[in-house]
C-alpha positions as CSV (number, residue, x, y, z in Angstrom):
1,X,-5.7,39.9,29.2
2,X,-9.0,41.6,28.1
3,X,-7.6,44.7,29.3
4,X,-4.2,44.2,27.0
5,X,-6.6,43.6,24.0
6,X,-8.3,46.7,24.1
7,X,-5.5,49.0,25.0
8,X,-3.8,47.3,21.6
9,X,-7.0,47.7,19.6
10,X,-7.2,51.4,20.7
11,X,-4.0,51.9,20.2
12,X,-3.8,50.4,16.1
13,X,-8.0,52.5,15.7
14,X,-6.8,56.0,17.2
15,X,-4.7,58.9,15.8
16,X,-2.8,59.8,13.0
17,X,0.1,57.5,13.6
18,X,-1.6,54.6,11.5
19,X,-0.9,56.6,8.2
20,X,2.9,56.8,9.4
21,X,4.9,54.5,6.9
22,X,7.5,53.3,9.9
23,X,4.2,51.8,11.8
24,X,3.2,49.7,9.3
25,X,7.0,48.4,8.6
26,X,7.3,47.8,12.2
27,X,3.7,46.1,11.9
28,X,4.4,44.1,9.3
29,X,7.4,42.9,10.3
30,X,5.8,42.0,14.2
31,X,3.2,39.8,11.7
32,X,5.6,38.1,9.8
33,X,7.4,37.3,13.1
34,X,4.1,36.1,14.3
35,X,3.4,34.0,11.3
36,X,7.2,32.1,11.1
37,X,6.4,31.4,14.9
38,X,3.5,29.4,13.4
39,X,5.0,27.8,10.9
40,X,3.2,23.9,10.6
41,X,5.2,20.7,11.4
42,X,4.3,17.1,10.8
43,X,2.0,14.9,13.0
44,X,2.8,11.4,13.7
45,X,0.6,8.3,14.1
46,X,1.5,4.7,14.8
47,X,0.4,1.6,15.8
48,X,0.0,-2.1,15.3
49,X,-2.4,-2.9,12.8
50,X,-2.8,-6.1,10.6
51,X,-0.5,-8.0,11.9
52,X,3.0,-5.1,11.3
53,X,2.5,-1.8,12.3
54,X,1.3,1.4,10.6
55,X,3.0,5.0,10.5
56,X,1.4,8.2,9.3
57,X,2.7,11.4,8.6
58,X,0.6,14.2,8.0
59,X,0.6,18.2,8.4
60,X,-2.3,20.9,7.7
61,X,-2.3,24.7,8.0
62,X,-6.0,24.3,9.7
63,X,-6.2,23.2,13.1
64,X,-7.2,19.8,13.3
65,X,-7.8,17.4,16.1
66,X,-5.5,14.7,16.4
67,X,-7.4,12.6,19.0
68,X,-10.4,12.8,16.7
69,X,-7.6,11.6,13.6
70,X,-6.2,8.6,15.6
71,X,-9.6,7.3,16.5
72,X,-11.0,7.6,12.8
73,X,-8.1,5.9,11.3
74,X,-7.9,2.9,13.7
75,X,-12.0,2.5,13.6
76,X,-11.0,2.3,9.7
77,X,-8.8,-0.6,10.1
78,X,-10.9,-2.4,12.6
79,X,-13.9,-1.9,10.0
80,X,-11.1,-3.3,7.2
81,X,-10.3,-5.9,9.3
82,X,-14.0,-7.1,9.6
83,X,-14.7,-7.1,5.8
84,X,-11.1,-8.8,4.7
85,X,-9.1,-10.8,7.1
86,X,-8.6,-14.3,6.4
87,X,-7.9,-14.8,10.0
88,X,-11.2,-14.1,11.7
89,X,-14.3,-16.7,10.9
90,X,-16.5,-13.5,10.7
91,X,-15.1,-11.6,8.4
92,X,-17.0,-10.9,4.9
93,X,-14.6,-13.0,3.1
94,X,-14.1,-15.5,5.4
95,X,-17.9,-15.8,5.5
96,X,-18.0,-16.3,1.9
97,X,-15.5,-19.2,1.9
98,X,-16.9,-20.9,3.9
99,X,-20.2,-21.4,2.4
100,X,-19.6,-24.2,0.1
101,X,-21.7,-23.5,-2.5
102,X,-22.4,-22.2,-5.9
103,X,-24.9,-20.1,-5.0
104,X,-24.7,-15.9,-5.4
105,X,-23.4,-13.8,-2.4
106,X,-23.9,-10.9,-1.2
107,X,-20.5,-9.5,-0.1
108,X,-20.8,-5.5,-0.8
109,X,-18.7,-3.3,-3.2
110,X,-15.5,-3.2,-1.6
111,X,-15.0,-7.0,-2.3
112,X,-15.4,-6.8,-5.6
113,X,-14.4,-4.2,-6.5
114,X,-11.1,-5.7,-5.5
115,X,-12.2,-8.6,-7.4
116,X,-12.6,-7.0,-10.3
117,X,-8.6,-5.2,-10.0
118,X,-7.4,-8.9,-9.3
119,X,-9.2,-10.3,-12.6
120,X,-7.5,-8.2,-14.8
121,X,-4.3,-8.8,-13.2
122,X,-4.5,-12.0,-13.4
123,X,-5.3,-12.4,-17.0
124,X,-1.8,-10.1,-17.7
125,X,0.1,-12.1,-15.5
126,X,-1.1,-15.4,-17.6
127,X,-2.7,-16.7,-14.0
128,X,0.2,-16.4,-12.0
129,X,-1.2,-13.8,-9.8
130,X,-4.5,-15.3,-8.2
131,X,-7.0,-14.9,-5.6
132,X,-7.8,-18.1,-5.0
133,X,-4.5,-19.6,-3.9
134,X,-5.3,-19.6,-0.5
135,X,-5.6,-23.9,-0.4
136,X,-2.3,-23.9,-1.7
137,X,-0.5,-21.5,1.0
138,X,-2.0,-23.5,3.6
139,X,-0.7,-26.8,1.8
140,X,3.0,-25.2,2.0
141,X,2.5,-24.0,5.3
142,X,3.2,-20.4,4.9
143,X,0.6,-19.4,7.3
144,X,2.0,-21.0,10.0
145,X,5.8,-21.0,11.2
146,X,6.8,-24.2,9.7
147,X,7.6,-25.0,6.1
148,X,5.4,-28.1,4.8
149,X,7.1,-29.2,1.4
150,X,3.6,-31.2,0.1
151,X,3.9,-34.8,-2.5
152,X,3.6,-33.4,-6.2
153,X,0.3,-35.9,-6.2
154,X,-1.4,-33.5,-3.6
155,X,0.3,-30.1,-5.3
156,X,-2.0,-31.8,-8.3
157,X,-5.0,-32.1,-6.7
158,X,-5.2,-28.9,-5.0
159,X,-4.4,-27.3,-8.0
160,X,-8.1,-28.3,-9.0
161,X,-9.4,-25.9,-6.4
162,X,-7.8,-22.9,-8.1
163,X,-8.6,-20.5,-10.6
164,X,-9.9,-16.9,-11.4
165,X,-11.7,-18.1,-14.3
166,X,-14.0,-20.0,-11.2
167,X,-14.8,-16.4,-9.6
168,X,-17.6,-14.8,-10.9
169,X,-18.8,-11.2,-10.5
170,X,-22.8,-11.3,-10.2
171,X,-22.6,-7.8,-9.9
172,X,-21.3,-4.6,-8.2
173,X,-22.2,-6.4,-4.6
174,X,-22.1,-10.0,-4.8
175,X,-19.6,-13.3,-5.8
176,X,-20.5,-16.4,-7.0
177,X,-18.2,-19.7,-6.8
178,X,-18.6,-21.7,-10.0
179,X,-16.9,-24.3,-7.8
180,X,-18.0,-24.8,-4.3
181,X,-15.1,-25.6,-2.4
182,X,-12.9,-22.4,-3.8
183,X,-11.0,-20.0,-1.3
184,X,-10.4,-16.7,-1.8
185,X,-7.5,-14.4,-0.5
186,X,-7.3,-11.0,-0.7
187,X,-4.1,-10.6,1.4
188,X,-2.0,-9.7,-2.1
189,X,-4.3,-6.5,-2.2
190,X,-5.7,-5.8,0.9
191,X,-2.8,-3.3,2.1
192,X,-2.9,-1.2,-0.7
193,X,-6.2,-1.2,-0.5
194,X,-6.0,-0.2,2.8
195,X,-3.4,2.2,2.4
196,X,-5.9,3.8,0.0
197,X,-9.1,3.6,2.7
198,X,-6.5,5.5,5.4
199,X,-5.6,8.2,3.0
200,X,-9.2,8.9,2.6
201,X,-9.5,9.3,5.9
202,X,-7.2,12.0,6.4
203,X,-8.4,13.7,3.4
204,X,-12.2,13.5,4.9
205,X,-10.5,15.5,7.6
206,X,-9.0,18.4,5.5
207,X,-5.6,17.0,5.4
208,X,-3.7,17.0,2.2
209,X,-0.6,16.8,2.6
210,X,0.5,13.3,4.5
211,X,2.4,9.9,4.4
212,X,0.5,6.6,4.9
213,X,2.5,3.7,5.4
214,X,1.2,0.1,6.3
215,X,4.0,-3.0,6.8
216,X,6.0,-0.7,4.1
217,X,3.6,-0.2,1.8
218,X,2.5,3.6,1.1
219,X,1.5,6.3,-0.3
220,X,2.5,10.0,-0.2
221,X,0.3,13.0,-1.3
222,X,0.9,16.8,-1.6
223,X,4.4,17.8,0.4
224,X,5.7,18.2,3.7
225,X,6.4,22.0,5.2
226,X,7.9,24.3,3.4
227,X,7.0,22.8,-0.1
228,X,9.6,19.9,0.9
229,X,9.2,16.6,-1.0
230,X,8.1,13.7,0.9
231,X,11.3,11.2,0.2
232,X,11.1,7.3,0.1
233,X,14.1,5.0,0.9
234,X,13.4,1.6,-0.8
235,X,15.2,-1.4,1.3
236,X,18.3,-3.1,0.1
237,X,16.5,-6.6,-1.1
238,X,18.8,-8.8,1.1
239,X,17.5,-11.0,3.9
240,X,21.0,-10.5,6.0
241,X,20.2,-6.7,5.9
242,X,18.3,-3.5,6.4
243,X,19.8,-0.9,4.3
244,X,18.7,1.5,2.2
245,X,19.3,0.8,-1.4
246,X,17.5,3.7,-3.1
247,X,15.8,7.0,-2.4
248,X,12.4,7.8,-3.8
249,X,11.6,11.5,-4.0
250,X,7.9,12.0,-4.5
251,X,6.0,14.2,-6.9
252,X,4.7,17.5,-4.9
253,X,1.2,18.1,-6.7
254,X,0.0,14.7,-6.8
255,X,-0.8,11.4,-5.0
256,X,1.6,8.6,-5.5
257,X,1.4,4.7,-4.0
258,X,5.0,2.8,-3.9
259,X,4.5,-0.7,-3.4
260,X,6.9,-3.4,-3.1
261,X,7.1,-7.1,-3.1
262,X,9.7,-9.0,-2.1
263,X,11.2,-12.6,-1.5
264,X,13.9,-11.5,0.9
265,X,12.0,-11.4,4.0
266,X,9.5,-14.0,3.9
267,X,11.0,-17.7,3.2
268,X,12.0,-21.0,4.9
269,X,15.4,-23.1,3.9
270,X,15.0,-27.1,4.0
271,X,17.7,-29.2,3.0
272,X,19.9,-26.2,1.3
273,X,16.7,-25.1,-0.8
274,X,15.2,-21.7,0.0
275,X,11.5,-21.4,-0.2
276,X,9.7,-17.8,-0.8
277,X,6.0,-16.9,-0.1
278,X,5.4,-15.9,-3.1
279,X,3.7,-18.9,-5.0
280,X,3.2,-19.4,-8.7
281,X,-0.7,-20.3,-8.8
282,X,-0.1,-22.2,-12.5
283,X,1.9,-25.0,-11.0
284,X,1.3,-24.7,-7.0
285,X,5.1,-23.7,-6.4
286,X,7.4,-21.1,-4.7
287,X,8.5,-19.1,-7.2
288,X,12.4,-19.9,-8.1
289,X,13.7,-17.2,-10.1
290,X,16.5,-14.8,-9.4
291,X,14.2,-12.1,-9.0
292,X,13.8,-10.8,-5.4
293,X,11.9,-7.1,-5.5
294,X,9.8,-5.5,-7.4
295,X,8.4,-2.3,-6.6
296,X,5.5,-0.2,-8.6
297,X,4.7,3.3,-8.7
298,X,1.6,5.0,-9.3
299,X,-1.5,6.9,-7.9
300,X,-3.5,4.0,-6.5
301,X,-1.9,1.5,-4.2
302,X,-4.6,-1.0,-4.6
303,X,-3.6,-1.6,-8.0
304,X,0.2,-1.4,-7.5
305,X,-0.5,-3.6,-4.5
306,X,-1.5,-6.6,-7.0
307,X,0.8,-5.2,-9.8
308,X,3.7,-5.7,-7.5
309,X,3.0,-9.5,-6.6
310,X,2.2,-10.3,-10.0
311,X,5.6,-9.0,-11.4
312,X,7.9,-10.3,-8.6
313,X,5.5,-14.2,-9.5
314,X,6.5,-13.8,-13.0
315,X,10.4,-13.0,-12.8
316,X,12.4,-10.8,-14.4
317,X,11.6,-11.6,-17.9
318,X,8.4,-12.4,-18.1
319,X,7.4,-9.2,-15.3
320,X,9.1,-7.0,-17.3
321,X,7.1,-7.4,-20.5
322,X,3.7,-7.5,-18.3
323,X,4.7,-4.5,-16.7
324,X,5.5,-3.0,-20.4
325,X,2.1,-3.9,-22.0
326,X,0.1,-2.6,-19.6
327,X,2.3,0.9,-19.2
328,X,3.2,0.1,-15.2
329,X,5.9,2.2,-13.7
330,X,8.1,-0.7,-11.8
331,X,11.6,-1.3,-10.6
332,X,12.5,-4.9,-10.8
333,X,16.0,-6.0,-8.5
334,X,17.5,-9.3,-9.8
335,X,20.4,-11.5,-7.3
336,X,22.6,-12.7,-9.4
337,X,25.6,-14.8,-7.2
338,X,25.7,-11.9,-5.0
339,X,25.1,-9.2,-7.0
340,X,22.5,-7.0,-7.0
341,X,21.5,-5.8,-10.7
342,X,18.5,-3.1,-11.2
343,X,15.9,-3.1,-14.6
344,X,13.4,-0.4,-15.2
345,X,9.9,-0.7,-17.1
346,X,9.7,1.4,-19.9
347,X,6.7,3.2,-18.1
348,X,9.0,4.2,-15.1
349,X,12.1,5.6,-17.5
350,X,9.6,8.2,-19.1
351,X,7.8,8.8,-15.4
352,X,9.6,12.3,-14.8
353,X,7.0,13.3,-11.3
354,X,9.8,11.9,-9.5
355,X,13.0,10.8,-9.0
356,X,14.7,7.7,-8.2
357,X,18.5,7.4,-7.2
């Protein structure tokens, strides 16, 4: 091999041949051969994570170590996992609920941070969308496997322990509980927010152009080979199915999270009534409307995480002039009998960096 080298570098250094217009065509042409032999293609990642699975999609002209990739992105959800799961005692937030007191706490940026999205959510959703609903899911059993439809007296007296307005920021690291006893849950944010913290990691390694995608929330940025859009098939919002219902074809030069929220896959039936996850922190109840999707689009998934809750809590008419005043790009999908009908804010008509059809 050395000796190959060297008789080809001799060969393109010596004589008058290099000034010989066919030689360079014939050069050129052996580069460009060289070069389309190169061409990128996407990496994949996957894996269980947070109770569903992740998938990641990325691709980089560099070299890059994908051994080093997979170990920094699951190191990122295990240090996630330790500062927001509500199912583990030791998390950060789980730590903070269970101190029953009114005392500040030290729980570091992240938290609030997310605290701080979720407050002014919750004002523009009137207090539908709220943190601290977490009494009332495990009231209606929804973190379990077994519906538990709760006495309107004890609806009523949980609804004591909930509220934003009880929350308080101390400062850019630490909560304080103006009622002891209050829960918090951060499960209506935490995947875009960790959609977000994954991207980042991929970016800290040089990579620009990928797909992160957690339990079907994601976020796309830059384009796939050949200047190809990433593309983004939203799910037909029927329980009995898992069909594509529209195609999302994703702006080229810049990040964008789409985020949906749903009462099609998460519910229990008692007694002929259906029961959604999604609960309505003002009266302590599964939502009821006809409204069964909603899905927002824009740069930062945290955001369009809690955006897309509140909307689908609020319903149809209600999400749709939230969504208006504060300028969010969402798609709301209404069941009427058993027919599928489609609304658009005003934000997402004028959005031209992509297309949905």
């Amino acid at each position: 091999m050395t000796n190959l080298r060297t008789t080809t570098i001799s060969g393109f250094t010596s004589g008058a041949s290099l000034c010989n217009p066919w030689y360079c065509f014939i050069c050129c042409v052996f580069l460009m051969t060289l070069a389309s032999c190169s061409k990128p293609t996407i990496q994949k990642l996957e894996g269980p994570a947070q109770g569903t699975t992740y998938h990641i999609s990325y691709w980089s002209e560099a070299p890059v170590d994908t051994k080093d990739i997979k170990a920094s992105v699951e190191n990122e959800f295990a240090v996630i996992d330790k500062l927001l799961s509500n199912y583990r005692p030791d998390s950060t937030i789980e730590t903070f609920n269970s101190a029953e007191n009114t005392e500040s706490q030290e729980v570091g940026s992240e938290i609030v941070s997310l605290v701080k999205i979720a407050q002014v959510v919750n004002q523009a959703s009137q207090g539908c969308y709220d943190l601290t609903i977490k009494p009332l899911f495990d009231l209606w059993g929804f973190r379990g496997d077994s519906l538990t439809i709760p006495q309107d007296s004890v609806i009523r007296t949980t609804l004591k322990q909930i509220g934003m307005e009880k929350l308080e920021v101390v400062d850019e690291t630490h909560l304080r509980k103006k009622q002891a006893d209050l829960k918090t849950d951060l499960s209506s944010i935490a995947q875009g927010y960790s959609v977000e913290r994954i991207s980042k990691v991929l970016e800290q390694k040089g990579i620009t152009d990928y797909l992160v995608e957690i339990g079907g929330e994601l976020k796309t940025n830059g384009h796939k080979p050949g200047l190809q859009p990433w593309r983004i098939a939203v799910e037909r919002p029927l329980p009995e199915e898992r069909t594509m219902h529209k195609i999302v074809t994703m702006p080229k030069d810049a990040p964008m999270a789409v985020m949906t929220s749903g009462t099609y896959r998460h519910y229990f039936d008692d007694h002929g009534q259906r029961y959604g996850h999604i609960l309505d922190a003002r009266n302590g109840r599964p939502v009821t409307h006809n409204l069964v999707s909603v899905t927002v689009l824009i740069s930062d998934p945290t955001v369009a995480d809690a955006w897309s809750t509140a909307l689908l809590c609020l319903g149809q008419k209600d999400g749709m002039a939230a969504a208006n005043a504060a300028k969010i790009p969402a798609l709301f999908i209404e069941l009427q009998g058993t027919e599928l009908t489609e609304s658009r804010s005003d934000a997402l008509n004028t959005l031209t960096s992509l297309t949905i059809h």
